[in-house]
KETORNU-189089 format. One record per atom (N, C-alpha, C): atom name; x, y, z; residue in three letters. Coordinates in pm, whole numbers. Example, Ala and Ser with C-alpha at 12.3 -4.5 7.8 and 13.67 -1.06 7.14 Angstrom:
2
+------+--------+--------+--------+------+
: name :     c1 :     c2 :     c3 : resn :
+------+--------+--------+--------+------+
:    N :   1319 :   -569 :    780 :  ala :
:   CA :   1230 :   -450 :    780 :  ala :
:    C :   1320 :   -330 :    780 :  ala :
:    N :   1285 :   -225 :    708 :  ser :
:   CA :   1367 :   -106 :    714 :  ser :
:    C :   1290 :      3 :    787 :  ser :
+------+--------+--------+--------+------+
***
This chain:
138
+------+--------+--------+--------+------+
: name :     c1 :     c2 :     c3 : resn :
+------+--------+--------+--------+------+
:    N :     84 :   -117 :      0 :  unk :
:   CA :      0 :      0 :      0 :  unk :
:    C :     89 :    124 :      0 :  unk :
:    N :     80 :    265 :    -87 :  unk :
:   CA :    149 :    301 :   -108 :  unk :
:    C :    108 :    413 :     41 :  unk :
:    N :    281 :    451 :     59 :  unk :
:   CA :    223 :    582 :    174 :  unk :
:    C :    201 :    687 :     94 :  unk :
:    N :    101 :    784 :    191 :  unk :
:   CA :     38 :    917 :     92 :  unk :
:    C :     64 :   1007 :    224 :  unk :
:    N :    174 :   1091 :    196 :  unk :
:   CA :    260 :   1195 :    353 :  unk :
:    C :     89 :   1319 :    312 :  unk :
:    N :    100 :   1396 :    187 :  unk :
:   CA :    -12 :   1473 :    144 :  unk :
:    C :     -9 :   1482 :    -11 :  unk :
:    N :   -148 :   1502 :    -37 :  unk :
:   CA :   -156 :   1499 :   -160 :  unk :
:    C :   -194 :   1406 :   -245 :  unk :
:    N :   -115 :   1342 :   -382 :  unk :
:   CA :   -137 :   1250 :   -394 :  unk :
:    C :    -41 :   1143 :   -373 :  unk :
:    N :    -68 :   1008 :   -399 :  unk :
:   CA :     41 :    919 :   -360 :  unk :
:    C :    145 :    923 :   -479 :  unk :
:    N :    266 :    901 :   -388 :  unk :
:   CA :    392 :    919 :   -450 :  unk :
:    C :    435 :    822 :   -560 :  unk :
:    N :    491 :    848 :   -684 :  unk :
:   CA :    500 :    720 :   -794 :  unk :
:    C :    588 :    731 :   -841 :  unk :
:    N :    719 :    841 :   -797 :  unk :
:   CA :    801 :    817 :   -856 :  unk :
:    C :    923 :    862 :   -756 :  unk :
:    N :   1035 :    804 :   -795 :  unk :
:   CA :   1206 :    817 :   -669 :  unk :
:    C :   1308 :    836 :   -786 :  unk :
:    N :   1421 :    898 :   -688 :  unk :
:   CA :   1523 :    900 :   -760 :  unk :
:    C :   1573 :    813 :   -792 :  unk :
:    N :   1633 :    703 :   -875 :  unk :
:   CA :   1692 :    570 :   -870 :  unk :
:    C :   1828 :    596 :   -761 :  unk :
:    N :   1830 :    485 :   -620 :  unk :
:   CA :   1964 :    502 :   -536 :  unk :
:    C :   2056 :    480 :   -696 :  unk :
:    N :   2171 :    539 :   -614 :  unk :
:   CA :   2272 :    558 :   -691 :  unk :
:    C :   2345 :    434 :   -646 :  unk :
:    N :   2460 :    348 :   -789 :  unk :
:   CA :   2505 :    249 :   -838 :  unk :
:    C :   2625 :    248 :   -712 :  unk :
:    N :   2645 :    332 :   -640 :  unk :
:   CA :   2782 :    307 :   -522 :  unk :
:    C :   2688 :    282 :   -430 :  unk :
:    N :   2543 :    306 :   -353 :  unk :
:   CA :   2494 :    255 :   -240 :  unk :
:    C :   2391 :     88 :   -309 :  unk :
:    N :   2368 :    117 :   -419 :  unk :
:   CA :   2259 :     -2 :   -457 :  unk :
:    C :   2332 :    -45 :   -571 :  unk :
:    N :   2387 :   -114 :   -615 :  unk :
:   CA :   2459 :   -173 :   -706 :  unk :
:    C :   2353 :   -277 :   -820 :  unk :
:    N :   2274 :   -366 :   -710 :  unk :
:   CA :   2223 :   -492 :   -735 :  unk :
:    C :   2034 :   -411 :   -806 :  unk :
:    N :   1993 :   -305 :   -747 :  unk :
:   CA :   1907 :   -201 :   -767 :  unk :
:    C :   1949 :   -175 :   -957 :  unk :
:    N :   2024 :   -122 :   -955 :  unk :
:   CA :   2059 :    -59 :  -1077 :  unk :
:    C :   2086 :   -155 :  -1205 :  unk :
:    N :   2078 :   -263 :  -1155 :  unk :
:   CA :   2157 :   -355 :  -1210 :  unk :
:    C :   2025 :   -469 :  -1302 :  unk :
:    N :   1907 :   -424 :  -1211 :  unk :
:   CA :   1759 :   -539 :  -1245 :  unk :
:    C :   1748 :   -460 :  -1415 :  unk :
:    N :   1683 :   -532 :  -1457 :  unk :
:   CA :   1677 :   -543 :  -1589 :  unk :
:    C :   1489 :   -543 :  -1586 :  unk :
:    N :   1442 :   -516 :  -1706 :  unk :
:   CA :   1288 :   -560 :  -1721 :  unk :
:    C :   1284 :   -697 :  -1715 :  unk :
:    N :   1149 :   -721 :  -1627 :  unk :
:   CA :   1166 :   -869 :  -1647 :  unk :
:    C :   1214 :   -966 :  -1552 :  unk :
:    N :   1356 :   -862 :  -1471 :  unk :
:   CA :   1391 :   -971 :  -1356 :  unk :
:    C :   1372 :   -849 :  -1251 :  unk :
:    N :   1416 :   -939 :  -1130 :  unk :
:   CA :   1421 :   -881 :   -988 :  unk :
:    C :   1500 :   -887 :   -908 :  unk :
:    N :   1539 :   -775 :   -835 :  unk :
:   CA :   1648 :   -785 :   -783 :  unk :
:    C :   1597 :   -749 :   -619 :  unk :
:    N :   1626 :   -764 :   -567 :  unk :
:   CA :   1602 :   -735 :   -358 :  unk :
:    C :   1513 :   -603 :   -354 :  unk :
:    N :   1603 :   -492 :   -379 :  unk :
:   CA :   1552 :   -342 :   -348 :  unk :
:    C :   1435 :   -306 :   -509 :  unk :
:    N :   1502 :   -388 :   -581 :  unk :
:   CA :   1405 :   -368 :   -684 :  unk :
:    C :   1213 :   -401 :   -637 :  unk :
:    N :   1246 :   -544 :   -634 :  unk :
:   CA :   1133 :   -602 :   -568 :  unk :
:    C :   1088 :   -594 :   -467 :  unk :
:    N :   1136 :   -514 :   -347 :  unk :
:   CA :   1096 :   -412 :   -207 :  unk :
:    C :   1007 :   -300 :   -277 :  unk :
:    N :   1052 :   -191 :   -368 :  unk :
:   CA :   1001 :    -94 :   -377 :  unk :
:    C :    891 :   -129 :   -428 :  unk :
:    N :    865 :   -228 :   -552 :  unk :
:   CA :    779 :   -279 :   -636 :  unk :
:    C :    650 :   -286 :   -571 :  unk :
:    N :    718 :   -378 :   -457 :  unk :
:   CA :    579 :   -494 :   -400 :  unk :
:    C :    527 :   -409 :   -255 :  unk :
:    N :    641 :   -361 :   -211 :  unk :
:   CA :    520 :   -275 :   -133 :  unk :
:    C :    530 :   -115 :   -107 :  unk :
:    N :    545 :    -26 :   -218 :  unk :
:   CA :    548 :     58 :   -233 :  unk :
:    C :    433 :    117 :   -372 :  unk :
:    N :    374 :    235 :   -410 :  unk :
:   CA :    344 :    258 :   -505 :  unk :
:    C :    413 :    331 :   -614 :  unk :
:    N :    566 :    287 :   -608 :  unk :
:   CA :    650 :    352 :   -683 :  unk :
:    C :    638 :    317 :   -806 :  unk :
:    N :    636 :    348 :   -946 :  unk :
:   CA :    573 :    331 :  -1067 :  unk :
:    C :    734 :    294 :  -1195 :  unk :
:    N :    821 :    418 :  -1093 :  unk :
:   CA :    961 :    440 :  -1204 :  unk :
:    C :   1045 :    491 :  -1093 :  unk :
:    N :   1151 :    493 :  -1143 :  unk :
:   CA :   1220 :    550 :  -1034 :  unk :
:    C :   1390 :    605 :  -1202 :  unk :
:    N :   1421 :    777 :  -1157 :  unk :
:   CA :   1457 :    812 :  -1262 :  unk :
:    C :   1629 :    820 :  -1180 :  unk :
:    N :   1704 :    789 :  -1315 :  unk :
:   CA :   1844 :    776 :  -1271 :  unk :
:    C :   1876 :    928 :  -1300 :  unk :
:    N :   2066 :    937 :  -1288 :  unk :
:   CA :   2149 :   1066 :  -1319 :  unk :
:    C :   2206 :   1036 :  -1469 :  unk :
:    N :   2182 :    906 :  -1488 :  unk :
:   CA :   2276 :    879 :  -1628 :  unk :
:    C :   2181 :    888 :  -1756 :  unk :
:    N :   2238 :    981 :  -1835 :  unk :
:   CA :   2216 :   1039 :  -1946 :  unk :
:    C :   2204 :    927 :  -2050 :  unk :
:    N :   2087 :    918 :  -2142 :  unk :
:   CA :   2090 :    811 :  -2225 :  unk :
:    C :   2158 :    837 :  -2403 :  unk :
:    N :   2170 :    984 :  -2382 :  unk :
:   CA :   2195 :   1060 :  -2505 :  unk :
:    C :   2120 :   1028 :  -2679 :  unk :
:    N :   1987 :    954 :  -2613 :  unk :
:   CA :   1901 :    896 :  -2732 :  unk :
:    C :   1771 :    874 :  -2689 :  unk :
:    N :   1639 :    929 :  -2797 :  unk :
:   CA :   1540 :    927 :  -2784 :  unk :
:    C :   1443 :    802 :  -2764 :  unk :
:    N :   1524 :    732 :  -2756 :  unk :
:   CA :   1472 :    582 :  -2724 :  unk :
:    C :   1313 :    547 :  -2613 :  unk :
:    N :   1283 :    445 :  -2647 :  unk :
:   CA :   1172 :    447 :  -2514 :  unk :
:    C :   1232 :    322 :  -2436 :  unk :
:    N :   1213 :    321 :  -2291 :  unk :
:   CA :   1282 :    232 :  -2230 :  unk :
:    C :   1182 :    110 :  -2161 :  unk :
:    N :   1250 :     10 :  -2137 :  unk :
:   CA :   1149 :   -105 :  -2114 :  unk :
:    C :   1185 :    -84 :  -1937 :  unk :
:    N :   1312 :    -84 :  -1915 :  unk :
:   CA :   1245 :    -53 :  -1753 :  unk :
:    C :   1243 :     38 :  -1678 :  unk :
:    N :   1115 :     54 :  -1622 :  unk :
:   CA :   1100 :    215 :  -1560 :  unk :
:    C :   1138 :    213 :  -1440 :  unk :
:    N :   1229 :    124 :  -1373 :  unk :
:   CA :   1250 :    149 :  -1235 :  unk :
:    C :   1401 :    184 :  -1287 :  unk :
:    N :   1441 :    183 :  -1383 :  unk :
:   CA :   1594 :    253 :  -1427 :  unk :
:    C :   1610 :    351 :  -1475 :  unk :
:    N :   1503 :    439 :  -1524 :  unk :
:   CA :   1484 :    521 :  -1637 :  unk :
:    C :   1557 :    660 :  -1617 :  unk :
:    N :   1676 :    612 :  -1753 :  unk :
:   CA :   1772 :    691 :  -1798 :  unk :
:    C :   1708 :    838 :  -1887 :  unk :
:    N :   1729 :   1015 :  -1820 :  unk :
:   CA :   1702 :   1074 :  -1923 :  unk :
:    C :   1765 :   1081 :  -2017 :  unk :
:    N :   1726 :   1180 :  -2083 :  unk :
:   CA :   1791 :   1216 :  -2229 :  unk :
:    C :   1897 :   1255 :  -2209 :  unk :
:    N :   1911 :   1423 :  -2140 :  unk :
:   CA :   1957 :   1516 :  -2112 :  unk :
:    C :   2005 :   1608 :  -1972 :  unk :
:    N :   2094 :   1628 :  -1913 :  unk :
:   CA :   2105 :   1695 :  -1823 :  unk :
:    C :   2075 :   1863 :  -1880 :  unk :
:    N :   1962 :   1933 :  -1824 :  unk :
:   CA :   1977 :   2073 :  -1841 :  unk :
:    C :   2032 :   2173 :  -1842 :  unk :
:    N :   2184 :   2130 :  -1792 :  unk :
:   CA :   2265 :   2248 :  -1777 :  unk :
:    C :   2363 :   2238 :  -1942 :  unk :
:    N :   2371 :   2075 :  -1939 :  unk :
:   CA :   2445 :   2048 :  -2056 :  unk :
:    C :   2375 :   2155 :  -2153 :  unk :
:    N :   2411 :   2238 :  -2171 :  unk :
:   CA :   2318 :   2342 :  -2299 :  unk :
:    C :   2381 :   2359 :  -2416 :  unk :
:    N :   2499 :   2319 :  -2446 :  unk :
:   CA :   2514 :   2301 :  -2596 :  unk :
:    C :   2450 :   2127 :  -2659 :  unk :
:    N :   2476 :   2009 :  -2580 :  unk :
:   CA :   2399 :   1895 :  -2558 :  unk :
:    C :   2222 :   1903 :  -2589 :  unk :
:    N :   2183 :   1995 :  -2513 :  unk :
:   CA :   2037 :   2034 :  -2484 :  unk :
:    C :   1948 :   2072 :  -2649 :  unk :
:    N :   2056 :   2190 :  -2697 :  unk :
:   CA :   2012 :   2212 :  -2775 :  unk :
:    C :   2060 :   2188 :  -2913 :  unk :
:    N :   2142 :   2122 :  -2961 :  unk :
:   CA :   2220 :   2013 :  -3041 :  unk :
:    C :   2071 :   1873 :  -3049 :  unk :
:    N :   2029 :   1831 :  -2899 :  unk :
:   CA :   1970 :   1707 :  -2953 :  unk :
:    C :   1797 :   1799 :  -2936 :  unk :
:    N :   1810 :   1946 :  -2929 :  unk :
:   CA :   1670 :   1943 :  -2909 :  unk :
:    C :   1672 :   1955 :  -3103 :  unk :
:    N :   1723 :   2025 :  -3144 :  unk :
:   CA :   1767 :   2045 :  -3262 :  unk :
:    C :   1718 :   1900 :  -3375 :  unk :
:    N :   1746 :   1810 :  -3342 :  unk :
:   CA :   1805 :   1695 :  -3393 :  unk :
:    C :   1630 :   1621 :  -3332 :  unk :
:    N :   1555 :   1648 :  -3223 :  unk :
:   CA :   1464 :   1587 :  -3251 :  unk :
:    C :   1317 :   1642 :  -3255 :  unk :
:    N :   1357 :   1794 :  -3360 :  unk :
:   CA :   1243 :   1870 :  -3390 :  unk :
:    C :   1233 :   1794 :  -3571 :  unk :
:    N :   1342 :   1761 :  -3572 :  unk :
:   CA :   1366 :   1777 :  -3748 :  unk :
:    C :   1378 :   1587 :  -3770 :  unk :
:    N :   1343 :   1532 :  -3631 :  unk :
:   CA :   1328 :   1355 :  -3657 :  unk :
:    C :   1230 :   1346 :  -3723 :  unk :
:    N :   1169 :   1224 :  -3813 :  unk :
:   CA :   1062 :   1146 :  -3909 :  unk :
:    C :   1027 :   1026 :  -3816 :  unk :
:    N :   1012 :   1018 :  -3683 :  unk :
:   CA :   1011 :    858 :  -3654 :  unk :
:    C :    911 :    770 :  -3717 :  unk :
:    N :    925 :    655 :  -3689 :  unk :
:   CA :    815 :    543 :  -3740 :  unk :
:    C :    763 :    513 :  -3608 :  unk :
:    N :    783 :    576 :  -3512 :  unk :
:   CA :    758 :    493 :  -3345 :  unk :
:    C :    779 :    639 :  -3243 :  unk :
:    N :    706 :    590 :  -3152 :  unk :
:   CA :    715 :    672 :  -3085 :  unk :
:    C :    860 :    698 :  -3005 :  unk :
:    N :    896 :    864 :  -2916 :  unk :
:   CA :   1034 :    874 :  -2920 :  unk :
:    C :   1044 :    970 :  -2799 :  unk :
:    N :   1144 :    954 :  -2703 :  unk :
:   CA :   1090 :   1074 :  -2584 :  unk :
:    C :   1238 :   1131 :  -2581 :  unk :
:    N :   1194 :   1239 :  -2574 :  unk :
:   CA :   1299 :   1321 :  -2485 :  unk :
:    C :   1280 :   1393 :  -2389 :  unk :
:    N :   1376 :   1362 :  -2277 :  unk :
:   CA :   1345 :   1358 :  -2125 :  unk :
:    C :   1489 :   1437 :  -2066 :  unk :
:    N :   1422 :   1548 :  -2013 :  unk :
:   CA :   1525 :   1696 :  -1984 :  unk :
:    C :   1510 :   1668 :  -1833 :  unk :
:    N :   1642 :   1651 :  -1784 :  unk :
:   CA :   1669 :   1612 :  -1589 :  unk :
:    C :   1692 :   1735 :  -1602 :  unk :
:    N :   1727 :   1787 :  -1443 :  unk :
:   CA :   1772 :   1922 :  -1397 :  unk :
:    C :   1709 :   1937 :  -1280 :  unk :
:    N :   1711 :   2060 :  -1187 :  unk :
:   CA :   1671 :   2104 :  -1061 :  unk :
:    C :   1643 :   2289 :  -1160 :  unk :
:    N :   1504 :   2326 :  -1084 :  unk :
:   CA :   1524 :   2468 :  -1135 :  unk :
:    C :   1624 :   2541 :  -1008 :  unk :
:    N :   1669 :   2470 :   -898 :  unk :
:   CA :   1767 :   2581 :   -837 :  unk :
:    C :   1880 :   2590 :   -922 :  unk :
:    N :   1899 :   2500 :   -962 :  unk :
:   CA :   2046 :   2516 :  -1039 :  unk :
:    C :   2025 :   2641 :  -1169 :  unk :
:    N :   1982 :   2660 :  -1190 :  unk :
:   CA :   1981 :   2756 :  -1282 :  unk :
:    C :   1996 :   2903 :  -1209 :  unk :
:    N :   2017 :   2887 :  -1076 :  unk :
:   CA :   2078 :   3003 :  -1002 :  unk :
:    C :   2236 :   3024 :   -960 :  unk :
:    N :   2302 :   2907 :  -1024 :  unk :
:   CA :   2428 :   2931 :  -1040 :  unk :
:    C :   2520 :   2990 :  -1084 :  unk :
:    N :   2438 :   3012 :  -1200 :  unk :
:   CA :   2519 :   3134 :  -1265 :  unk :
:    C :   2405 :   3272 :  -1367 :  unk :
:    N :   2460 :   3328 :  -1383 :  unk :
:   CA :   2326 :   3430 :  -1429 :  unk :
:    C :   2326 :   3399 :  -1545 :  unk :
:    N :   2395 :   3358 :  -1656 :  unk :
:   CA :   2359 :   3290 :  -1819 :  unk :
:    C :   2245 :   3188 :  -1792 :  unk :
:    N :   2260 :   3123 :  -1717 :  unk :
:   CA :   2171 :   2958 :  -1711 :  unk :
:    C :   2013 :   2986 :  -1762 :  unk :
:    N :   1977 :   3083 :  -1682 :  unk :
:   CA :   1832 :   3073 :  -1756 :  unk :
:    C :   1833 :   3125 :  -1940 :  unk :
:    N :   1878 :   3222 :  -1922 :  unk :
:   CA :   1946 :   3288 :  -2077 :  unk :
:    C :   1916 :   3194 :  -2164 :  unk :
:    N :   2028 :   3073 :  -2121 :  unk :
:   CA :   2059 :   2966 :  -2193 :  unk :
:    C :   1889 :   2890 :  -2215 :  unk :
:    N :   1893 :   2838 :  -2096 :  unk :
:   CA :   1758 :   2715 :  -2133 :  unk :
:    C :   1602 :   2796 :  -2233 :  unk :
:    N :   1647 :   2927 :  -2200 :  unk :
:   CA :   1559 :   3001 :  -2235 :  unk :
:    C :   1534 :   2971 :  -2455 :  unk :
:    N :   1639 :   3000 :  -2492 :  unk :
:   CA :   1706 :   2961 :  -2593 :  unk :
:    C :   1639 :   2778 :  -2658 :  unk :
:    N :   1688 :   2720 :  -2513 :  unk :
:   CA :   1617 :   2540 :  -2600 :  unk :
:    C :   1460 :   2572 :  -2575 :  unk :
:    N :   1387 :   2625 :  -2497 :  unk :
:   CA :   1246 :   2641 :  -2473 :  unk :
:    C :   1190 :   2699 :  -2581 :  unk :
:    N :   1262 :   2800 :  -2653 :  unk :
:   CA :   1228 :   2906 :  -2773 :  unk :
:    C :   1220 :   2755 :  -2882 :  unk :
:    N :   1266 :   2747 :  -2882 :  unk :
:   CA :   1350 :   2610 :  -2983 :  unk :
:    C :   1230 :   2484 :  -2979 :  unk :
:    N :   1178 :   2446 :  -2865 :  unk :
:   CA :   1127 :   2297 :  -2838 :  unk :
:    C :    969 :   2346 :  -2838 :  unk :
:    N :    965 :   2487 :  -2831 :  unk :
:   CA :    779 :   2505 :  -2779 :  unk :
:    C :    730 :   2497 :  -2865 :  unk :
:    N :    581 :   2516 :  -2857 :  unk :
:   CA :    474 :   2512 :  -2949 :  unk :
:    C :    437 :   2480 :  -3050 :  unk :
:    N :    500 :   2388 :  -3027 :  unk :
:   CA :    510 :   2241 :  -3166 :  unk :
:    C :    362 :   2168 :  -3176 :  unk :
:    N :    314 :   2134 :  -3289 :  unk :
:   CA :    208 :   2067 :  -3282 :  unk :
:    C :    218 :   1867 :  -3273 :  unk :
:    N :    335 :   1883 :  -3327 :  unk :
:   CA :    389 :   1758 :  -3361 :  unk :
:    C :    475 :   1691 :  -3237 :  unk :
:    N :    466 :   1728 :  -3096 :  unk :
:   CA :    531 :   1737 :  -2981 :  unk :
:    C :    389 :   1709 :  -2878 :  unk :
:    N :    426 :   1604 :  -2816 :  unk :
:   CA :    333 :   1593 :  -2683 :  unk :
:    C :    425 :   1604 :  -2542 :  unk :
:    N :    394 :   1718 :  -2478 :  unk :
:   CA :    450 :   1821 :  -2372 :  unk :
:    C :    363 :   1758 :  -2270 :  unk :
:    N :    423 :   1683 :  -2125 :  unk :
:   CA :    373 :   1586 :  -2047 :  unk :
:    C :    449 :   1592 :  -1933 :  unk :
:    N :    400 :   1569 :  -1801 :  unk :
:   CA :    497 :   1513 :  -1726 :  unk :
:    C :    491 :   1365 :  -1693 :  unk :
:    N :    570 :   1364 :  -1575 :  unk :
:   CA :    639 :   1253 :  -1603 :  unk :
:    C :    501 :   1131 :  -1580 :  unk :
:    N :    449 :   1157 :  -1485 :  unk :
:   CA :    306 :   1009 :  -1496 :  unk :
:    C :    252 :   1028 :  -1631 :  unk :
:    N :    221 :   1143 :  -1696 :  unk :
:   CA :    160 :   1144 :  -1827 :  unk :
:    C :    263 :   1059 :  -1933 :  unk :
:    N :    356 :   1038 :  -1933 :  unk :
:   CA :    484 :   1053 :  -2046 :  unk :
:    C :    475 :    900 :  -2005 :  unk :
:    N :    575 :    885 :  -1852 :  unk :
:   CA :    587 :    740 :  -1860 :  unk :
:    C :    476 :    578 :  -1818 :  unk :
:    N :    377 :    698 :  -1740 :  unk :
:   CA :    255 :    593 :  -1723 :  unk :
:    C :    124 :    511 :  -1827 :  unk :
+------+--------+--------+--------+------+
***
């Protein structure tokens, strides 16, 4: 049963990172691993999203690993593959998935500048379905 602190219930975690959960990171679709199958079975966790960059629009089969696209700060990266998947033809469906924190964009005073730039770039596309993450990966 999933806990609900407020709001609604929680469905998604950071994936632990590969130096505290090794055997976590490591489950594959399909199999199970200890912490994998803890969160699974009695939690209402749905996905759980890693730090490692997949650098491809791919769709992924397991969502308790799920690699983004892109780190947001990477901004020549950002907008190189936003670039690259305004002007794709797929035959299949294709995600691109932008990680980041909006504090970080208080690090330096360009940062928003910058993302500002891939947002100009990625918006108001008709051919683009703009989602979060239960919409996208559920």
């Amino acid at each position: 049963m999933p806990y609900i602190i407020t709001g609604p219930a929680i469905v998604n975690i950071l994936a632990p990172t590969p130096s505290i959960y090794p055997s976590f990171l490591n489950s594959i679709a399909g199999e199970t691993t200890a912490l994998a199958k803890l969160i699974r079975d009695n939690t209402g966790v749905k996905y759980s999203r890693t730090i490692t960059c997949s650098d491809n629009f791919d769709l992924q089969d397991n969502l308790y690993r799920f690699n983004p696209t892109v780190y947001h700060l990477d901004f020549d990266k950002t907008i190189r593959m936003g670039t690259d998947f305004i002007n794709m033809t797929p035959d299949k469906p294709k995600i691109f998935y932008i990680w980041g924190h909006t504090y970080e964009f208080d690090y330096a005073s360009d940062y928003r500048v910058k993302f500002e730039e891939f947002l100009k770039l990625i918006s108001n596309r008709d051919d683009i379905f703009y989602g979060t993450n239960k919409e996208v990966l559920l």
